[in-house]
N, CA, C and O atoms as a GROMACS GRO file, in nm:
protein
  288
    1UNK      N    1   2.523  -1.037   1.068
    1UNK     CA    2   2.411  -1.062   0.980
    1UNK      C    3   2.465  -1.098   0.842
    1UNK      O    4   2.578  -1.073   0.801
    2UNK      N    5   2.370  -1.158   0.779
    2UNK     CA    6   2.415  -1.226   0.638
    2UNK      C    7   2.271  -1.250   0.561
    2UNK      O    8   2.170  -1.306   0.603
    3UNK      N    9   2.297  -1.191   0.438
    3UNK     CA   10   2.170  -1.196   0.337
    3UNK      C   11   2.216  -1.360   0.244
    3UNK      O   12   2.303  -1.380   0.159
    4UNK      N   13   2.135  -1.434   0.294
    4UNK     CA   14   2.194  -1.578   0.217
    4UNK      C   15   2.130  -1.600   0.037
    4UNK      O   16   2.201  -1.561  -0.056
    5UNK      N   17   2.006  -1.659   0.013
    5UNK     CA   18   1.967  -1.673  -0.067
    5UNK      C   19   1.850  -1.547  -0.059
    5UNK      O   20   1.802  -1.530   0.053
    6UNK      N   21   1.807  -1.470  -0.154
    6UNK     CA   22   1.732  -1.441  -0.235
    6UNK      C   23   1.656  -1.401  -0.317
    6UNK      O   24   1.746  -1.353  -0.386
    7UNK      N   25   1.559  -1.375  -0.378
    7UNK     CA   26   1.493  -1.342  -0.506
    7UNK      C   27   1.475  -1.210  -0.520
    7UNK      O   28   1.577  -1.153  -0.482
    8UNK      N   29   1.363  -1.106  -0.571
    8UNK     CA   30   1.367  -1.000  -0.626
    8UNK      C   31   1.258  -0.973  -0.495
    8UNK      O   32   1.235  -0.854  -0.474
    9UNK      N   33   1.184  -1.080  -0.399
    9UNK     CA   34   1.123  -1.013  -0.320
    9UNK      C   35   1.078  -1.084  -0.194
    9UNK      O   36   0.990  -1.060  -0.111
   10UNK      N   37   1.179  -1.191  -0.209
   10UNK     CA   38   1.250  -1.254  -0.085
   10UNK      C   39   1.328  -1.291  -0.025
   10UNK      O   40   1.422  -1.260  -0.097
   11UNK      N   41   1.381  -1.348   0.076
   11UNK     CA   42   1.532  -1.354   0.100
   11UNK      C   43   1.561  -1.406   0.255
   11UNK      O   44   1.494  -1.361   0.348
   12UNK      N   45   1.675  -1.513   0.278
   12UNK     CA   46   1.693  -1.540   0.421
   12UNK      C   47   1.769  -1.483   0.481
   12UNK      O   48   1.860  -1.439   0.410
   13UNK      N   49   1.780  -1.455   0.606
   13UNK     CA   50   1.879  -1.372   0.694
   13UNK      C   51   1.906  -1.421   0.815
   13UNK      O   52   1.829  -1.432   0.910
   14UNK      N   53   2.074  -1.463   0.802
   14UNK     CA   54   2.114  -1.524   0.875
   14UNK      C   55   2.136  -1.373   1.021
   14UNK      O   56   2.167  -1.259   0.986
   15UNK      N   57   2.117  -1.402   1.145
   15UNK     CA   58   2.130  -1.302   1.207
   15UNK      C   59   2.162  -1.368   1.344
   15UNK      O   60   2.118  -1.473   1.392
   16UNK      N   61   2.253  -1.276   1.396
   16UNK     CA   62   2.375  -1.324   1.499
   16UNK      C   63   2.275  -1.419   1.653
   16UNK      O   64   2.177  -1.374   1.712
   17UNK      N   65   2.341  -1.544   1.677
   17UNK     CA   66   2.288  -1.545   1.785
   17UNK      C   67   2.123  -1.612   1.779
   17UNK      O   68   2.051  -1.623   1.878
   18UNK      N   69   2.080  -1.656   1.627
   18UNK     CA   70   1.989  -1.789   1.617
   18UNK      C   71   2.039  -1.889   1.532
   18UNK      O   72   2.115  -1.860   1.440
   19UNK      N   73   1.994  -2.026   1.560
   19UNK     CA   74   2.025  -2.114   1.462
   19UNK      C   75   1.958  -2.094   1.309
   19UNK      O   76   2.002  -2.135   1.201
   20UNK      N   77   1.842  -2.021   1.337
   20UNK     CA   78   1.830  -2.080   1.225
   20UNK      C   79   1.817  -1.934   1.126
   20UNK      O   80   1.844  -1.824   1.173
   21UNK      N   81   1.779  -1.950   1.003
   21UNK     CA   82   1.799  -1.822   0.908
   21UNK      C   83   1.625  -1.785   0.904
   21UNK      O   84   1.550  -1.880   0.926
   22UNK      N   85   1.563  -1.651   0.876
   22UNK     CA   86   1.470  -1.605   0.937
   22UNK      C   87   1.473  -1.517   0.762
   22UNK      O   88   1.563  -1.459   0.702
   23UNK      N   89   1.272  -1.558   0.717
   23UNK     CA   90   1.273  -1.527   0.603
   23UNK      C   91   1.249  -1.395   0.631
   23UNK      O   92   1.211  -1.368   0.745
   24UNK      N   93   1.265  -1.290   0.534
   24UNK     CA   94   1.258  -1.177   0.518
   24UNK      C   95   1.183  -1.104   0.381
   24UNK      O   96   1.144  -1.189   0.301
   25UNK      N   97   1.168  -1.023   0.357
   25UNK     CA   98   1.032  -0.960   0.236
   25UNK      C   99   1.120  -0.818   0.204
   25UNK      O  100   1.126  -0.723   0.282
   26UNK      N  101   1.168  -0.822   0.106
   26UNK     CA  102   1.206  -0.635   0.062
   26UNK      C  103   1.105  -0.601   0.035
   26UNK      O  104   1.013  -0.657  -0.024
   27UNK      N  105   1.118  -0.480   0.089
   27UNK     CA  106   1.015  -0.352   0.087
   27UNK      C  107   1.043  -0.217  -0.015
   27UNK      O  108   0.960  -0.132  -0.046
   28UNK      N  109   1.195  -0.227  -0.059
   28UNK     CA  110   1.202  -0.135  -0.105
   28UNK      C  111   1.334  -0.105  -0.140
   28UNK      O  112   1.424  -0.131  -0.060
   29UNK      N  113   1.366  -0.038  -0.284
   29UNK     CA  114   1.495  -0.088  -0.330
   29UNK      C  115   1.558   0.084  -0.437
   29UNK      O  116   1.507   0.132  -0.538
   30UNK      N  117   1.615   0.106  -0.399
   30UNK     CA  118   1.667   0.228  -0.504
   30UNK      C  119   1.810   0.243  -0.516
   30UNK      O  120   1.892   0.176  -0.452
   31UNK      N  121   1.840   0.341  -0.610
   31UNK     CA  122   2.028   0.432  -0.612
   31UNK      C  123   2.031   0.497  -0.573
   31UNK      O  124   1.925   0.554  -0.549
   32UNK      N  125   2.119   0.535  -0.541
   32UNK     CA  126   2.199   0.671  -0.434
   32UNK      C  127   2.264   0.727  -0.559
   32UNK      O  128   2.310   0.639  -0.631
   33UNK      N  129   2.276   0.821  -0.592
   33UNK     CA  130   2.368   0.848  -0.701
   33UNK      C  131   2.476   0.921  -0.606
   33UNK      O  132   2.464   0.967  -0.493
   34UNK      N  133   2.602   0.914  -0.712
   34UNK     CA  134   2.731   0.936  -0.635
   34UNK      C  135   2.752   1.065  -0.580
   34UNK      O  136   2.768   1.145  -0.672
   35UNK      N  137   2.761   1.128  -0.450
   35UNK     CA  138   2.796   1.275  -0.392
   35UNK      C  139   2.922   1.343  -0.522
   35UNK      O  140   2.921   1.439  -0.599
   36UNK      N  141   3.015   1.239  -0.493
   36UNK     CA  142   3.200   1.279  -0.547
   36UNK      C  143   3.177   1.220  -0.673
   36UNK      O  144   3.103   1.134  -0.721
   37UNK      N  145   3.311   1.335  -0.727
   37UNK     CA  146   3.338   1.179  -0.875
   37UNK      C  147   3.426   1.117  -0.867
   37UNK      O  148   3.490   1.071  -0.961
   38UNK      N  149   3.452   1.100  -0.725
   38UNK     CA  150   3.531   0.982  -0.736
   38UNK      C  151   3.451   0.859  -0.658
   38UNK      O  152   3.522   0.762  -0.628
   39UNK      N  153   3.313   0.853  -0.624
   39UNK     CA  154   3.246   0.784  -0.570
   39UNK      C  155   3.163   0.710  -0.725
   39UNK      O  156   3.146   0.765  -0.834
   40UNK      N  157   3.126   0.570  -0.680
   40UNK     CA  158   3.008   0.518  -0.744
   40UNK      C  159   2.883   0.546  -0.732
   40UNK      O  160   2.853   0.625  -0.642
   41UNK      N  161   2.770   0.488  -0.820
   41UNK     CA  162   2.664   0.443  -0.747
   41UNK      C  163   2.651   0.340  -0.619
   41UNK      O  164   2.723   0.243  -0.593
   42UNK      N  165   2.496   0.410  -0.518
   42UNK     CA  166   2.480   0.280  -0.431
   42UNK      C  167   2.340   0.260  -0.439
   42UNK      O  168   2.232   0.320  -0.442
   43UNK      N  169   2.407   0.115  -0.444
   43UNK     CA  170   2.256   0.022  -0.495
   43UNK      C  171   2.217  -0.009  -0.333
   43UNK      O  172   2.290  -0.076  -0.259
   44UNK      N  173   2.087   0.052  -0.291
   44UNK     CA  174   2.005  -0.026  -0.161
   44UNK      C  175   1.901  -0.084  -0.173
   44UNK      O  176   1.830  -0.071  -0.272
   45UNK      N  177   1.873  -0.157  -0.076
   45UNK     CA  178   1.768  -0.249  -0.072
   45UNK      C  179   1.702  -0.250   0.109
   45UNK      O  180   1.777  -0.266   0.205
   46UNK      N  181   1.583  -0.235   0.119
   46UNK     CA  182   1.544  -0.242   0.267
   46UNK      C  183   1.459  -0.365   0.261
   46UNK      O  184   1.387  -0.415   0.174
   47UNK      N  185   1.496  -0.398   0.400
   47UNK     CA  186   1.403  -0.604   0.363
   47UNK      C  187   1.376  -0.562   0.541
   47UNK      O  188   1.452  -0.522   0.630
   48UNK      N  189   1.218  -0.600   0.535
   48UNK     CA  190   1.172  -0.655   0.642
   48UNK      C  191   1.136  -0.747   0.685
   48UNK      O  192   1.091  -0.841   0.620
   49UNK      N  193   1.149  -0.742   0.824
   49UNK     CA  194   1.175  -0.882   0.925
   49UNK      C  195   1.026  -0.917   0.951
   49UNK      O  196   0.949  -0.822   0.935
   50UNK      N  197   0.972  -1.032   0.988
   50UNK     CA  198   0.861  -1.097   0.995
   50UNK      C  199   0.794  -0.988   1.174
   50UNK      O  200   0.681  -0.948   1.203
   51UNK      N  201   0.906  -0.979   1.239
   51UNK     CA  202   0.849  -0.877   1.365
   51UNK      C  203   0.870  -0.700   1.347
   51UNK      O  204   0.866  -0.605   1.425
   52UNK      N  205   0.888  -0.713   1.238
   52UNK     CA  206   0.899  -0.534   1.175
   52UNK      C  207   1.029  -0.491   1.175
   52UNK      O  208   1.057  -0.395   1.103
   53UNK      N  209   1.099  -0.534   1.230
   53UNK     CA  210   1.228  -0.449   1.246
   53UNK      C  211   1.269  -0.459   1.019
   53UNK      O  212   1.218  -0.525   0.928
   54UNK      N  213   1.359  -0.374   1.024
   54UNK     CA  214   1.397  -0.358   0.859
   54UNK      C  215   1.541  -0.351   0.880
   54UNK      O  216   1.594  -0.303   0.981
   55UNK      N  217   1.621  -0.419   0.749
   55UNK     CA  218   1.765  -0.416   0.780
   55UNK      C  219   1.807  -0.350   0.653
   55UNK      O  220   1.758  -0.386   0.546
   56UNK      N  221   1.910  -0.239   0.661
   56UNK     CA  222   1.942  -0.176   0.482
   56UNK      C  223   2.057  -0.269   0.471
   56UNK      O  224   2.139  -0.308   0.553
   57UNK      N  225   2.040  -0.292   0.355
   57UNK     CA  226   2.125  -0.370   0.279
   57UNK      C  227   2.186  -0.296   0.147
   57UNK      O  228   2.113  -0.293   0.048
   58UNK      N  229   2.297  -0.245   0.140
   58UNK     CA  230   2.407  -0.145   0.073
   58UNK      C  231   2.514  -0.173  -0.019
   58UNK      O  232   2.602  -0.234   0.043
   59UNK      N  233   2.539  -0.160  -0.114
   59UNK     CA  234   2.668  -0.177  -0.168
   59UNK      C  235   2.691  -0.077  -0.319
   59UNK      O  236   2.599  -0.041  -0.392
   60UNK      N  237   2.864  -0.041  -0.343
   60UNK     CA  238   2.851   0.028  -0.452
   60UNK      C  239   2.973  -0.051  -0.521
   60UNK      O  240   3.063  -0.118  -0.470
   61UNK      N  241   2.949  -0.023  -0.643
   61UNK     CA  242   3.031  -0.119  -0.760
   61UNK      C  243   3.024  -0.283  -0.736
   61UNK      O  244   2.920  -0.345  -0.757
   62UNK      N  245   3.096  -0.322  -0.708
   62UNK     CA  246   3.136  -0.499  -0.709
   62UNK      C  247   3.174  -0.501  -0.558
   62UNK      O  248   3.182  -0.612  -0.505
   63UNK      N  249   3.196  -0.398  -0.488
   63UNK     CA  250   3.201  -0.459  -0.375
   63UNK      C  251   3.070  -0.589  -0.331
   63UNK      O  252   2.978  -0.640  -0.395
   64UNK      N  253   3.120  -0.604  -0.197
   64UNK     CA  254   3.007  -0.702  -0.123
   64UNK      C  255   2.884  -0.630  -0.033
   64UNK      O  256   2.899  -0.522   0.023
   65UNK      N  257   2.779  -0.698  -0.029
   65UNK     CA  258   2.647  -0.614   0.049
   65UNK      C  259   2.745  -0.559   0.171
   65UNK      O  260   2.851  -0.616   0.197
   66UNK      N  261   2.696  -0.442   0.244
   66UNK     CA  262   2.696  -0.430   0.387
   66UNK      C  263   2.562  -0.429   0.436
   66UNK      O  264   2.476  -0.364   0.376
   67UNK      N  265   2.528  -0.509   0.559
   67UNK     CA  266   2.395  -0.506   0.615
   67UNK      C  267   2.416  -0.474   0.754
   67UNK      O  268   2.489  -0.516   0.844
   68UNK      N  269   2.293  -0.353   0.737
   68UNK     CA  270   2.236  -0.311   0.879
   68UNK      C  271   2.115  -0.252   0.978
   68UNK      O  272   2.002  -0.221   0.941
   69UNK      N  273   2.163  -0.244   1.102
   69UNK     CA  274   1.972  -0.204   1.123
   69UNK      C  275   1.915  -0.078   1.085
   69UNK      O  276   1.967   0.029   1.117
   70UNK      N  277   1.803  -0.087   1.014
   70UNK     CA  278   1.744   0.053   0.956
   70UNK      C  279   1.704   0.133   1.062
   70UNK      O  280   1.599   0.076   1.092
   71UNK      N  281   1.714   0.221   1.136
   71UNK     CA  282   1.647   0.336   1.232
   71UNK      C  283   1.494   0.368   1.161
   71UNK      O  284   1.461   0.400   1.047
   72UNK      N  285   1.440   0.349   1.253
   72UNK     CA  286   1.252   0.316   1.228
   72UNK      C  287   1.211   0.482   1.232
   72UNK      O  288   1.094   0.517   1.220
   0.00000   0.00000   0.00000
């Protein structure tokens, strides 16, 4: 999976196994504040799929998103 382009409350998602990229709608976005101090903040974001399923979308500092399936 791959979050391609987008905005503050939309976004395409490329996802394994279609041609084409499939728009998506965040639902919902917060911080994790850090357990350790040697941990960051994590910035999430949950975006749902046009057939309900929701994918979290994760990352802390400058790393890159990790995306995955949300358990319903």
């Amino acid at each position: 999976m791959k979050l391609n382009r987008w905005t503050r409350l939309k976004g395409q998602l490329d996802l394994p196994g279609t041609a084409e990229s499939t728009e998506v709608q965040r639902v919902d976005c917060y911080t994790k504040p850090a357990r350790w101090f040697w941990q960051t903040l994590e910035e999430v974001e949950i975006w749902a799929l046009p057939d309900g399923r929701q994918v979290r979308a994760s990352r802390r500092g400058g790393e890159g998103w990790l995306l995955a399936w949300r358990a319903a």
